[in-house]
FIVO-408823 format. One record per residue (C-alpha): residue number from 1; residue in three letters; x, y, z. Coordinates in steps of 0.05 Angstrom, whole numbers. Each point is the difference from the previous one (the first is absolute). Layout:
BEGIN
{num:NUM; residuo:ALA; xx:X; yy:Y; zz:Z}
...
//
This chain:
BEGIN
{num:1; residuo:UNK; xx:-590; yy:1204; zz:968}
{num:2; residuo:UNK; xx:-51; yy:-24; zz:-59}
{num:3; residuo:UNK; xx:-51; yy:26; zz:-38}
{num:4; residuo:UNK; xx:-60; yy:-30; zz:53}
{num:5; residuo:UNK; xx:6; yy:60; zz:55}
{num:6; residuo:UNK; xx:-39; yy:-12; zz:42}
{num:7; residuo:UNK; xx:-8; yy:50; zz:66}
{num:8; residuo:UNK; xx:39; yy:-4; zz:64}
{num:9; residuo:UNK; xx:-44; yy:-37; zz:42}
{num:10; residuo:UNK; xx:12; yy:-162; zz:310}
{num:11; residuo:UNK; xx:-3; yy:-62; zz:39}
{num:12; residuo:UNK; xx:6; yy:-65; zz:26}
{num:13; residuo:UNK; xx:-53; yy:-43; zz:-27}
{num:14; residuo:UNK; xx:-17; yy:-66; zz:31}
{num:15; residuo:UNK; xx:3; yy:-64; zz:-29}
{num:16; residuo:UNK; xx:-68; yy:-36; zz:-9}
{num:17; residuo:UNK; xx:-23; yy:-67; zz:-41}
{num:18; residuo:UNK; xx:-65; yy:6; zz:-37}
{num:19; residuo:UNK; xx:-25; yy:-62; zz:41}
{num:20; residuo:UNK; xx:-1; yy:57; zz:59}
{num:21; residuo:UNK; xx:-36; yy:52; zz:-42}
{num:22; residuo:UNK; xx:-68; yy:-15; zz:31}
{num:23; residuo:UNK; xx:13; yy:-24; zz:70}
{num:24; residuo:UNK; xx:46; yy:66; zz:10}
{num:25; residuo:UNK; xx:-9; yy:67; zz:-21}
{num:26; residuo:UNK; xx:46; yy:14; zz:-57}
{num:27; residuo:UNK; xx:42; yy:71; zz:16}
{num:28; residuo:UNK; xx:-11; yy:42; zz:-65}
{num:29; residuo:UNK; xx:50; yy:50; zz:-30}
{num:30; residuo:UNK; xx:-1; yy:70; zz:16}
{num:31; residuo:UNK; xx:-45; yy:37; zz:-39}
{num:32; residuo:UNK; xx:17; yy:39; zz:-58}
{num:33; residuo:UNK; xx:-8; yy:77; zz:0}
{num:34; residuo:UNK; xx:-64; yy:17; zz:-32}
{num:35; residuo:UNK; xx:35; yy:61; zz:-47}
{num:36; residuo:UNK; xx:45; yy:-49; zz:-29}
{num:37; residuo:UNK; xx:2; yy:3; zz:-83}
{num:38; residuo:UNK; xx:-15; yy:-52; zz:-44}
{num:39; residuo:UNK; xx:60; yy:-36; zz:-32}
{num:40; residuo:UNK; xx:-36; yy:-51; zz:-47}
{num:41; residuo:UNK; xx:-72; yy:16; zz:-21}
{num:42; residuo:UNK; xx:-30; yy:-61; zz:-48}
{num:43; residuo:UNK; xx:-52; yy:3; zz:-37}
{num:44; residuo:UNK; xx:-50; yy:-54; zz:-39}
{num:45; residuo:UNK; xx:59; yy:-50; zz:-1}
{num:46; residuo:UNK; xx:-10; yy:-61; zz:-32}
{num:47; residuo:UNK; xx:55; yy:-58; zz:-16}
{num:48; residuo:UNK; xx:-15; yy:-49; zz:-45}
{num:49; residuo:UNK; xx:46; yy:-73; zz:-7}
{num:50; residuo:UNK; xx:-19; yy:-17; zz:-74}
{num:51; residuo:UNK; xx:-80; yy:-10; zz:0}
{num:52; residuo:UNK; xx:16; yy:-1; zz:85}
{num:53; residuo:UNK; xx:-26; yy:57; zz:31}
{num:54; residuo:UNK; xx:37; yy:5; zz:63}
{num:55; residuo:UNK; xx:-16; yy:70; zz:30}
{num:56; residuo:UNK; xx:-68; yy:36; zz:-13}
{num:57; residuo:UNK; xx:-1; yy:76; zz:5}
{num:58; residuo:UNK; xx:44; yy:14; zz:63}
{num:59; residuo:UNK; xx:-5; yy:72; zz:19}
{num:60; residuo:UNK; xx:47; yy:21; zz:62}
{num:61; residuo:UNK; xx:38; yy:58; zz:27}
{num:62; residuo:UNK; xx:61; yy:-7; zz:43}
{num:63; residuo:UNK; xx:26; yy:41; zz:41}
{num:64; residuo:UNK; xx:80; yy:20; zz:7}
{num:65; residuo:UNK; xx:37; yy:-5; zz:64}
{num:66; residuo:UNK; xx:-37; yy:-65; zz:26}
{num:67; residuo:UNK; xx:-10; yy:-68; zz:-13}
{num:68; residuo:UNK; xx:-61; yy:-36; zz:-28}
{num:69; residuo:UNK; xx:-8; yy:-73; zz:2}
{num:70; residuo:UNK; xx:-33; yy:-43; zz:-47}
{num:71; residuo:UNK; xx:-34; yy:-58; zz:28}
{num:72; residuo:UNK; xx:-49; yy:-48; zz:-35}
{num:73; residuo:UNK; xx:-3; yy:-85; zz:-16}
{num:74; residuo:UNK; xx:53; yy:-23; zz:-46}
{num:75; residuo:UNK; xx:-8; yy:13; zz:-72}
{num:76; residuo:UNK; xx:-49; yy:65; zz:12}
{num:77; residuo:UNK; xx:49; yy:49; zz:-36}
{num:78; residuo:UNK; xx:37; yy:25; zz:53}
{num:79; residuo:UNK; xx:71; yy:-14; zz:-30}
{num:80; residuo:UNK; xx:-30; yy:19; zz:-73}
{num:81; residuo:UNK; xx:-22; yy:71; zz:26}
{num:82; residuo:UNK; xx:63; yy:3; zz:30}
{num:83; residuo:UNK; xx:42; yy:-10; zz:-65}
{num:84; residuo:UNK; xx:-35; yy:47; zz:-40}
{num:85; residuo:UNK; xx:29; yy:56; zz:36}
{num:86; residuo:UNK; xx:64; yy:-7; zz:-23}
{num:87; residuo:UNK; xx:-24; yy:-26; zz:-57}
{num:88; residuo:UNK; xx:31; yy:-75; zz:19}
{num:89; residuo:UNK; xx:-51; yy:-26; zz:-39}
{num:90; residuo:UNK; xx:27; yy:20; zz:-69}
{num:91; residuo:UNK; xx:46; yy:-57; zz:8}
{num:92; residuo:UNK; xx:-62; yy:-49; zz:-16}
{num:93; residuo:UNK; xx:-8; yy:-9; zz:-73}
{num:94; residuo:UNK; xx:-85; yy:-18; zz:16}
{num:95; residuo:UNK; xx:-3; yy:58; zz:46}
{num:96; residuo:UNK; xx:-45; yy:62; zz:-16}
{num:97; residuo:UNK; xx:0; yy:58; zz:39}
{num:98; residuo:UNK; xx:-68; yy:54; zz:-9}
{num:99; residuo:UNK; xx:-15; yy:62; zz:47}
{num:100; residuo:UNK; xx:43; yy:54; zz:37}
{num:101; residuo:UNK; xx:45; yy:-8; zz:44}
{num:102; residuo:UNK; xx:34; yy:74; zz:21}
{num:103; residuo:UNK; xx:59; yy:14; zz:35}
{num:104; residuo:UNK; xx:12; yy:70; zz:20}
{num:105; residuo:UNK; xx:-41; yy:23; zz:-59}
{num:106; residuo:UNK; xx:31; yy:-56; zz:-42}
{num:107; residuo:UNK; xx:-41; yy:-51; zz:-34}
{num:108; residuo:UNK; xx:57; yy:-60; zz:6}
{num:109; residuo:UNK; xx:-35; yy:-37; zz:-64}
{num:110; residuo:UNK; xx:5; yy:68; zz:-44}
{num:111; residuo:UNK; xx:64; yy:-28; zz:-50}
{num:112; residuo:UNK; xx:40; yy:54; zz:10}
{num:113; residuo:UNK; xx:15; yy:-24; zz:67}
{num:114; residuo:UNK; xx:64; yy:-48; zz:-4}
{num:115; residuo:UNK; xx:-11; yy:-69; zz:45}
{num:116; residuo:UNK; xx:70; yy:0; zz:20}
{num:117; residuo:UNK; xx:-3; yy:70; zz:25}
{num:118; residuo:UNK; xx:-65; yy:-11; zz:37}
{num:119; residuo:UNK; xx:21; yy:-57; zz:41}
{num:120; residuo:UNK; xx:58; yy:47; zz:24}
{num:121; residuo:UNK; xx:-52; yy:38; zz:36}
{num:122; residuo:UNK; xx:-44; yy:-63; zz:14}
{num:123; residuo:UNK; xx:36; yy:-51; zz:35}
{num:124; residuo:UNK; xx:-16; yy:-66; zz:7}
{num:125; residuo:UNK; xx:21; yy:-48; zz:56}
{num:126; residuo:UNK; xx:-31; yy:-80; zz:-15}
{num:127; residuo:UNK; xx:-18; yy:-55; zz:40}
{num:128; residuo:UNK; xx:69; yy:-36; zz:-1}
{num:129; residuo:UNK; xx:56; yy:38; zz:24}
{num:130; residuo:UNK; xx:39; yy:6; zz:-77}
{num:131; residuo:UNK; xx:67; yy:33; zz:14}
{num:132; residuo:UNK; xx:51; yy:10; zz:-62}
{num:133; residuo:UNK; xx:56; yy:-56; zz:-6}
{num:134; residuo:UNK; xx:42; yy:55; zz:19}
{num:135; residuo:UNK; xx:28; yy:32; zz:68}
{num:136; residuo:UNK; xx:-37; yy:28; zz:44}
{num:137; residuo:UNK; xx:27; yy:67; zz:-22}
{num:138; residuo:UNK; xx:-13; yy:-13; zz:-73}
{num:139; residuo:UNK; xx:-68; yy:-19; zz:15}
{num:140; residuo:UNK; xx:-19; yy:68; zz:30}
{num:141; residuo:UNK; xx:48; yy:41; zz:-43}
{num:142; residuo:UNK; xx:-31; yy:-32; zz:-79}
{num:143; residuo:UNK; xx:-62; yy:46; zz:7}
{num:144; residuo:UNK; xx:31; yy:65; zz:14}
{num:145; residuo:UNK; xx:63; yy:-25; zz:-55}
{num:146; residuo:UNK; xx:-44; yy:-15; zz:-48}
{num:147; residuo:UNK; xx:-51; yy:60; zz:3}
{num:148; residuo:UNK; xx:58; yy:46; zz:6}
{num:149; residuo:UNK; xx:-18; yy:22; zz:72}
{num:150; residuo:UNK; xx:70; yy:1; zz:28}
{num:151; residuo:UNK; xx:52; yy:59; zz:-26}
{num:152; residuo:UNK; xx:60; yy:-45; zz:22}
{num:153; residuo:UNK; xx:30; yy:-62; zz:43}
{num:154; residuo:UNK; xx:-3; yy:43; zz:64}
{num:155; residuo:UNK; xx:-88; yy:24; zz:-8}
{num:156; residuo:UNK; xx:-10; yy:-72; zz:-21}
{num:157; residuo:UNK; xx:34; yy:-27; zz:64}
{num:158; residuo:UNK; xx:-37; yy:56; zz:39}
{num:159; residuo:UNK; xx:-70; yy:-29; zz:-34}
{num:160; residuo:UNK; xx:9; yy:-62; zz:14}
{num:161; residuo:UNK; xx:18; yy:15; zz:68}
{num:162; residuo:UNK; xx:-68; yy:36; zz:10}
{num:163; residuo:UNK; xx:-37; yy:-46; zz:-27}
{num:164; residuo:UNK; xx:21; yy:-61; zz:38}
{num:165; residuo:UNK; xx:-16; yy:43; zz:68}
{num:166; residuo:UNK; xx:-66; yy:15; zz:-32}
{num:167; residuo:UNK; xx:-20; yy:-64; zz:0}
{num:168; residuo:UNK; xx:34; yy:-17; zz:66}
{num:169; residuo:UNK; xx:53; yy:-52; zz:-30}
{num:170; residuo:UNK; xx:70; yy:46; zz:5}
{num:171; residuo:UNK; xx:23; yy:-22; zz:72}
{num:172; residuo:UNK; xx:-12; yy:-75; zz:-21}
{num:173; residuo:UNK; xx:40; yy:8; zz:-66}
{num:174; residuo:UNK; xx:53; yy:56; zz:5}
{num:175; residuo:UNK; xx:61; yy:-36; zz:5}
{num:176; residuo:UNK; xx:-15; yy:-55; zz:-54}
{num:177; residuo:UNK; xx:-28; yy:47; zz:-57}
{num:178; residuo:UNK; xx:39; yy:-47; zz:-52}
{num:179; residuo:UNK; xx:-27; yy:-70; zz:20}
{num:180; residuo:UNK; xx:-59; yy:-22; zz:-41}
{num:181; residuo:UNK; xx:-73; yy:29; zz:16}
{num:182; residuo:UNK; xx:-20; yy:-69; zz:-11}
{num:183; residuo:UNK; xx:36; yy:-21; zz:62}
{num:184; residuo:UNK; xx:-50; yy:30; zz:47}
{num:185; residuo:UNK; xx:-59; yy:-28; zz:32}
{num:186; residuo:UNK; xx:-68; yy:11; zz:-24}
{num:187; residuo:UNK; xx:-12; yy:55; zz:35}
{num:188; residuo:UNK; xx:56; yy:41; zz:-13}
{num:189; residuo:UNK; xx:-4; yy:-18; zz:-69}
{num:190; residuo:UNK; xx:-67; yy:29; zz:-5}
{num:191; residuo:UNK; xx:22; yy:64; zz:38}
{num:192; residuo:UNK; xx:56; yy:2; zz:-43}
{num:193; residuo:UNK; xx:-48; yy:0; zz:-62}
{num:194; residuo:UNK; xx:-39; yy:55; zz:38}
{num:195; residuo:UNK; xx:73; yy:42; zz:-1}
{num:196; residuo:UNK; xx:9; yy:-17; zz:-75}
{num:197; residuo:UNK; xx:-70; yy:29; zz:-8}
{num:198; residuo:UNK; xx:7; yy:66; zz:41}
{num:199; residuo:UNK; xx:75; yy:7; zz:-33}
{num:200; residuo:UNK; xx:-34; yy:33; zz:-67}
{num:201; residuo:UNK; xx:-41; yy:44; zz:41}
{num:202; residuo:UNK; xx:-71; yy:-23; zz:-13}
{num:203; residuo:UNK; xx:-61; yy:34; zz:18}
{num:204; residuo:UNK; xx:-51; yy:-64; zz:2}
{num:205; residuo:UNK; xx:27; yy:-63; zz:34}
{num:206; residuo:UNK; xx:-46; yy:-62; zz:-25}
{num:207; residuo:UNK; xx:4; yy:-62; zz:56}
{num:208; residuo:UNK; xx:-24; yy:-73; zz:-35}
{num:209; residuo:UNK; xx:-12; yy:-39; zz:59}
{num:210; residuo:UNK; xx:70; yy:21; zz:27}
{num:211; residuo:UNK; xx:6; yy:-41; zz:57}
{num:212; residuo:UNK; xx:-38; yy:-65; zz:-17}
{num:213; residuo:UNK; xx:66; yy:-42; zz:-7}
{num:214; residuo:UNK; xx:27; yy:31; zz:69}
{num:215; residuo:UNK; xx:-4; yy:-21; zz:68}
{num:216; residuo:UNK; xx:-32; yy:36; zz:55}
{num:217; residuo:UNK; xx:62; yy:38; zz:23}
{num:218; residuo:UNK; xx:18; yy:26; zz:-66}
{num:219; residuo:UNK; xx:-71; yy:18; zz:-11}
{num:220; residuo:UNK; xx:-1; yy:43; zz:56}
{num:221; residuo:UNK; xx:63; yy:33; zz:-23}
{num:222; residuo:UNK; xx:-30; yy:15; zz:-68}
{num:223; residuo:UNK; xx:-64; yy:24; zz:26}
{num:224; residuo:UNK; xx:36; yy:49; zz:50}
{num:225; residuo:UNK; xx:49; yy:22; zz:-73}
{num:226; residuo:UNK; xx:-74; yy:10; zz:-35}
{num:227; residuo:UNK; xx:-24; yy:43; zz:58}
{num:228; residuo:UNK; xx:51; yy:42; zz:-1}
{num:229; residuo:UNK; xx:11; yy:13; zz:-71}
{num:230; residuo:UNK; xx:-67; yy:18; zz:-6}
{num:231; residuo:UNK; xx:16; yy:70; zz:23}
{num:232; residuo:UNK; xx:37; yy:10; zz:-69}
{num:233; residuo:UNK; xx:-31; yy:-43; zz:-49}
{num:234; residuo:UNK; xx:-67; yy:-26; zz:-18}
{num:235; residuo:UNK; xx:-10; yy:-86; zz:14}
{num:236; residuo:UNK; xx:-41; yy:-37; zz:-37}
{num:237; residuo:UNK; xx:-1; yy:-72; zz:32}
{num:238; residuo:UNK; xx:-32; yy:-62; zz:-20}
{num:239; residuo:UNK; xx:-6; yy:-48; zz:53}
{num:240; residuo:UNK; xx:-40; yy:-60; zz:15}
{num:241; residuo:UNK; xx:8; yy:7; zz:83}
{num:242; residuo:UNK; xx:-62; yy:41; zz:15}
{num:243; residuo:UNK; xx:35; yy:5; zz:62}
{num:244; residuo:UNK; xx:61; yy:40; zz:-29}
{num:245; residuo:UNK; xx:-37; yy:44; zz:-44}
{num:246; residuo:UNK; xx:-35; yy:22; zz:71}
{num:247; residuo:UNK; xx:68; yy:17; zz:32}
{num:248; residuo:UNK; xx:37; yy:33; zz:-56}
{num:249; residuo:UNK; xx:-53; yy:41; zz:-41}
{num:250; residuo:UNK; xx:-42; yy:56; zz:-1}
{num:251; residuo:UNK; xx:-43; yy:-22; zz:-52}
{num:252; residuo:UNK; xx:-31; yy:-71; zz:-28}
{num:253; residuo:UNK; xx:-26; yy:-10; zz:-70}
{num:254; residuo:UNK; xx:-33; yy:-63; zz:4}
{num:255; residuo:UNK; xx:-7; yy:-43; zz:-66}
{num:256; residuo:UNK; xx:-47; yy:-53; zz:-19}
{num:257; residuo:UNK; xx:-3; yy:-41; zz:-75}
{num:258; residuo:UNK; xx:32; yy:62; zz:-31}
{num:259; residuo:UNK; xx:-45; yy:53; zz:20}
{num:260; residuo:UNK; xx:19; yy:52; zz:63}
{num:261; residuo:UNK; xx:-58; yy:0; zz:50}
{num:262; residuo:UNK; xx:25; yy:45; zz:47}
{num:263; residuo:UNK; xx:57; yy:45; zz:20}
{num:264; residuo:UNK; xx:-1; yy:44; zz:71}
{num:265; residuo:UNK; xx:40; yy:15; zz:53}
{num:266; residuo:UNK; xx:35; yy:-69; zz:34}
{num:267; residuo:UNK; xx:-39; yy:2; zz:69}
{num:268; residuo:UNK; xx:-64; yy:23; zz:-40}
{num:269; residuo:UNK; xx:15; yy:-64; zz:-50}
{num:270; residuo:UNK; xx:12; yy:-50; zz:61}
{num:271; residuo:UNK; xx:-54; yy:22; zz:48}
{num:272; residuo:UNK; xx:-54; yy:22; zz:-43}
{num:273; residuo:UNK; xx:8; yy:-18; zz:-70}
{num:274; residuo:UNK; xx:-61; yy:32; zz:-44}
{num:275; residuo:UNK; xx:-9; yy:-66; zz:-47}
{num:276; residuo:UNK; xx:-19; yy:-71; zz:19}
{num:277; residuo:UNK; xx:51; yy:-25; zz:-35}
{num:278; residuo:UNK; xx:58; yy:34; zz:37}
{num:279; residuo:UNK; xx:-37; yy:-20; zz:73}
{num:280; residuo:UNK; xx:5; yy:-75; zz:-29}
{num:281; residuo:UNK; xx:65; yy:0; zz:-21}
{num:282; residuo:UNK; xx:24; yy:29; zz:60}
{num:283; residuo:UNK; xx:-32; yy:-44; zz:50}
{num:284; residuo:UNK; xx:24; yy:-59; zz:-46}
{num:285; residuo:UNK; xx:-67; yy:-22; zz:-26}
{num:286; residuo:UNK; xx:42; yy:-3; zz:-72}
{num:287; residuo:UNK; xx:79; yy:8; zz:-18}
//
C-alpha cells in the first residue's frame, strides 16, 4: 500500500456517568493477553510550543490488539501525546517534536518516513464527528481512492461495504449510500468517520475524546464498535470520562502537567494506582 509497512496486527458494555464512578463499581474491560506485542514504544519524548514545554520525557509502550485509554485533567498532554503519533503535530508551525517514537521498528520522526503515508496506517478519529461534504459513499471510498487501495469500481464498492459493517453503520445506511454523510446524526457521523478510517486499512486507530459531543445512546454504540475492533487493531483513546476509559480499555496512562506518572493495567490503575497523584485524581480530589 505505502512505504510505512507496518505488520499485520466482544461485548456489551454498560453505560455509566462519571458522577456514578464512586458510588458504583465501574465494570472494566477485559483484560488484554499478556503475550501481546508492542505496537508503539516511545521513548524520552518531549514537545515543546515555542519556549512552552508541553510534554516532559514520556516513555510508554503500547500494546497491539487492545485499547489503552488516556485519562488525566485538561491541558496535561493527553491530546499532544496523542498527535505525535501520527505526527499531527507537524501541522503546528511552534511545535517541536524530540525522542523516539517506533512503530514496528519504525522511528515515525526519522525523515524518510512520509506524513501522508503514515497517517494511512495511523488513523485518527476527533472529537467532533467531521464527515467529508460528500456522500456517504464518497466519504468512505476517498481514502482507499486516493491511496490507490482499490483495483477498480467493483473492490472499491466491496471496501466500502466492509468497512461500514466494521464499524456497525451498513444496515442504517445501505439504501441511501448517495445522500450526504453530513445528513446523519452525530453518532452515525462519528461511526461513519470510524468506516472512513478502517477503509485504508490502518493498523493504529487514535480516538480524541470520540464521544464527548454524543449522547448516551450513541456512546454506548461507539464504545461497543471500539470493543470490538480491538480484536484487529490497536486503540489509543483519550477520554476525559474516567468512567469510560474503565469500560472500554485494557490499559490507562494517566497524565498530569505534561509528565506520565503512571501506566498499568485498567483494574490495577482504578483500584490500586501506585502514585498519589493517580489515587487523587481518581477519587476527584483534583480534575
Amino acid at each position: 500500500m505505502n512505504d510505512f509497512v507496518l505488520s499485520p496486527s466482544s461485548g456489551t458494555l454498560p453505560a455509566m456517568t462519571d458522577t456514578t464512578l464512586l458510588a458504583t463499581p465501574v465494570p472494566v474491560a477485559a483484560a488484554s493477553r499478556e503475550d501481546q506485542p508492542v505496537k508503539v514504544r516511545a521513548r524520552d519524548v518531549n514537545v515543546h510550543y515555542g519556549a512552552k514545554q508541553a510534554l516532559h520525557n514520556i516513555t510508554v509502550d503500547i500494546p497491539d490488539r487492545s485499547v489503552t485509554a488516556f485519562i488525566g485533567p485538561s491541558g496535561c498532554g493527553k491530546s499532544t501525546f496523542l498527535r505525535c503519533i501520527n505526527r499531527m503535530n507537524d501541522t503546528i508551525d511552534t511545535c517541536r517534536v524530540e525522542g523516539e517514537i517506533i512503530v514496528d521498528g519504525r522511528n515515525v520522526n526519522d525523515r524518510s518516513i512520509d506524513p501522508v503515508v503514515l497517517r494511512a496506517s495511523v488513523g485518527m478519529v476527533f472529537q467532533k464527528p467531521n464527515p467529508f461534504p460528500k456522500s456517504i459513499f464518497e466519504n468512505v471510498a476517498y481514502g482507499p481512492r486516493i491511496h490507490g487501495i482499490a483495483s477498480g469500481r467493483d473492490d472499491l464498492t466491496a471496501i466500502v461495504e466492509q468497512s461500514l459493517r466494521k464499524a456497525g453503520l451498513w444496515e442504517e445506511v445501505k439504501d441511501r449510500l448517495d445522500q450526504p454523510g453530513t445528513g446523519l446524526s452525530g453518532g452515525q457521523q462519528q461511526r461513519l468517520v470510524i468506516a472512513r478510517a478502517i477503509a485504508v486499512n490502518p493498523e493504529i486507530i487514535l480516538m480524541d475524546e470520540p464521544c464527548s459531543a454524543l449522547d448516551p445512546i450513541a456512546t454506548a454504540k461507539i464504545e461497543e464498535l471500539i470493543d470490538e475492533l480491538r480484536a484487529n487493531y490497536c486503540i489509543i483513546i483519550v477520554t476525559h470520562s474516567m468512567a469510560q476509559a474503565a469500560r472500554v480499555s485494557q490499559r490507562t496512562a494517566f497524565f498530569h502537567l505534561g509528565r506520565l506518572v503512571e501506566v498499568g493495567a485498567t483494574e490495577d490503575i482504578f483500584t490500586n494506582p501506585r502514585d498519589t497523584r493517580t489515587q487523587d485524581y481518581i477519587t476527584g480530589r483534583f480534575g
